[in-house]
C-alpha positions in Angstrom: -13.3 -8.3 -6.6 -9.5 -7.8 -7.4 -8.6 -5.5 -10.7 -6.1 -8.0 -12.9 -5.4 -8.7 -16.3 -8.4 -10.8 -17.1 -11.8 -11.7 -16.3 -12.6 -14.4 -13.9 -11.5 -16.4 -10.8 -7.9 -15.9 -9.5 -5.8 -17.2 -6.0 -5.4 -14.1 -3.5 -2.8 -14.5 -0.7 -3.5 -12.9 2.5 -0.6 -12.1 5.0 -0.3 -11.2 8.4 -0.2 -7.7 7.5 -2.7 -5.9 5.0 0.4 -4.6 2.8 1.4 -7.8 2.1 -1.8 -9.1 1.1 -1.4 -9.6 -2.8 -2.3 -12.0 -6.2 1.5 -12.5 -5.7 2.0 -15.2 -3.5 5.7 -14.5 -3.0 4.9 -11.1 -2.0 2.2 -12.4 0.6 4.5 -14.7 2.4 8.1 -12.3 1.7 9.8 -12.3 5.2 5.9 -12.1 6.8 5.3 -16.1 7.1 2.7 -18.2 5.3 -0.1 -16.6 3.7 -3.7 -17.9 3.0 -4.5 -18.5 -0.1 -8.1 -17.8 -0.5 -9.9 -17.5 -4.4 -11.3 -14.1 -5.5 -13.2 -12.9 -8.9 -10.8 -10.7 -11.1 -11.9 -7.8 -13.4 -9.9 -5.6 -16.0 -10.4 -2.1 -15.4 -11.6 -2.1 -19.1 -14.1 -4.7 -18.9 -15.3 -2.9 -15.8 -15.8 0.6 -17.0 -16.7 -1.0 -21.2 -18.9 0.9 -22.9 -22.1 -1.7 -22.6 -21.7 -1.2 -18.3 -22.8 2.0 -18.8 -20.0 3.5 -16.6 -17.9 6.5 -17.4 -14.2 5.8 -17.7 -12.2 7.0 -14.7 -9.8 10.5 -15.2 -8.2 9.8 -12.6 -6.8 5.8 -11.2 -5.1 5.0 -7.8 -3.2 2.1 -7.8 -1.2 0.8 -4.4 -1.8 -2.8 -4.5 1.2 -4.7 -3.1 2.7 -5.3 -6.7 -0.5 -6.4 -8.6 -0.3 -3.8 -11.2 1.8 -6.1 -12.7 -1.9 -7.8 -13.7 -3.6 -4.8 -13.4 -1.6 -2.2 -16.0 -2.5 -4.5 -18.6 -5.9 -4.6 -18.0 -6.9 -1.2 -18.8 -4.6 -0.3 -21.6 -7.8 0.5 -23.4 -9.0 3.1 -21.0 -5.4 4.5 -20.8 -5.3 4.7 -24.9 -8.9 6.3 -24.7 -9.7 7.9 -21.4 -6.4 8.9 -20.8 -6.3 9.1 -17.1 -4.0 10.5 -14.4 -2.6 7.1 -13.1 -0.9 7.2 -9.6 0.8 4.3 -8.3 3.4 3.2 -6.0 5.7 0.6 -7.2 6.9 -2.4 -5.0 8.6 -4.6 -7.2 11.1 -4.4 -10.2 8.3 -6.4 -12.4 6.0 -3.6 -11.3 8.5 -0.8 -11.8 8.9 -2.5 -16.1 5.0 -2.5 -16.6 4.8 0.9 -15.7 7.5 1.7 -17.9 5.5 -0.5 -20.6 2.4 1.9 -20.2 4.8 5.3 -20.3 6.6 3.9 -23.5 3.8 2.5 -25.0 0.9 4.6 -24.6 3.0 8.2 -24.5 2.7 9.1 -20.8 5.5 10.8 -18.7 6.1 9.8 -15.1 6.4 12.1 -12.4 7.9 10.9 -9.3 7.3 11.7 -6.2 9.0 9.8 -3.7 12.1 12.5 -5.2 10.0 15.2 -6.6 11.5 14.1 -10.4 9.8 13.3 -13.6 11.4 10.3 -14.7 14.2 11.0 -17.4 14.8 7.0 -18.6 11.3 5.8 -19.0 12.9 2.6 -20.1 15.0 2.0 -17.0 14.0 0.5 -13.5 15.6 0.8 -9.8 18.1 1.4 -9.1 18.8 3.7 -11.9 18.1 7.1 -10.1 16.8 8.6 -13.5 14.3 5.4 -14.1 10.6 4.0 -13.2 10.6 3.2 -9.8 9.2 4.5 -6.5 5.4 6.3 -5.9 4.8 8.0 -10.0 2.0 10.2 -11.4 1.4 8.8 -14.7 0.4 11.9 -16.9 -0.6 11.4 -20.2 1.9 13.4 -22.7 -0.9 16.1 -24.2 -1.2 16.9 -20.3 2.6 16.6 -19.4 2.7 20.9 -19.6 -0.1 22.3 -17.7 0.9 19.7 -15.0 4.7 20.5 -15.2 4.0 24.3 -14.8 1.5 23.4 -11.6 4.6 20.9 -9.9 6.7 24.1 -10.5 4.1 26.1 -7.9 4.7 23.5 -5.3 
């Protein structure tokens, strides 16, 4: 099952190589050849972890899925209202890199990056601004931003 933006059936392109496999068909076939185009059942991360499942929302989220979060940050702005969860996830794309910057502006979390060891400065801005979302982030929810700020500063 893929995590997206809605519930049900979606296409799923599998390239050559595993990072490349993606709901984005131009990512699949970017400079790697033709993908296959197979169809896979989708979930939102809040339908999945709804209170009726019975399962506790997630404190803590890994995302690193070849661009997708673009359908999957959307899916689960309920948990990231309520649960409030760590988020990391490594951006690909500049459509990636703007609904990250949707969840920071929109649901008060900061962004620590660490492909340069900087919290992000311009939530609002993408790559290549040096000071903006882009790259591999921890997602931090604001009320947490401190105690994880003066941890970082250990490192």
């Amino acid at each position: 099952m893929a995590c997206s933006d809605h519930v049900g059936i979606t296409d799923f392109f599998i390239a050559e190589h595993h990072h490349s496999s993606s709901i984005h068909a131009d990512w699949a076939a970017e400079g790697h050849g033709a993908a296959r185009k197979v169809t896979v059942k989708v979930t939102t991360l809040d339908a999945f972890f709804a209170p009726e499942t019975g399962r506790r929302p997630p404190n803590f989220i890994k995302f690193d899925i070849e661009g997708g979060g673009t359908h999957a940050l959307p899916g689960c702005r309920n948990i990231l209202k309520e649960a409030r969860p760590f988020v990391l996830i490594e951006s690909h794309t500049v459509d990636e890199d703007k609904a990250i910057s949707d969840v920071i502006i929109g649901l008060d979390y900061c962004a620590y990056r660490l492909t340069d060891r900087n919290w992000v400065e311009k939530p609002a801005a993408t790559h290549p601004d040096k000071r903006g979302v882009w790259g591999t982030l921890l997602l931090t929810p604001r009320e947490k931003y401190d105690a994880l700020a003066q941890e970082l500063k250990r490192i």
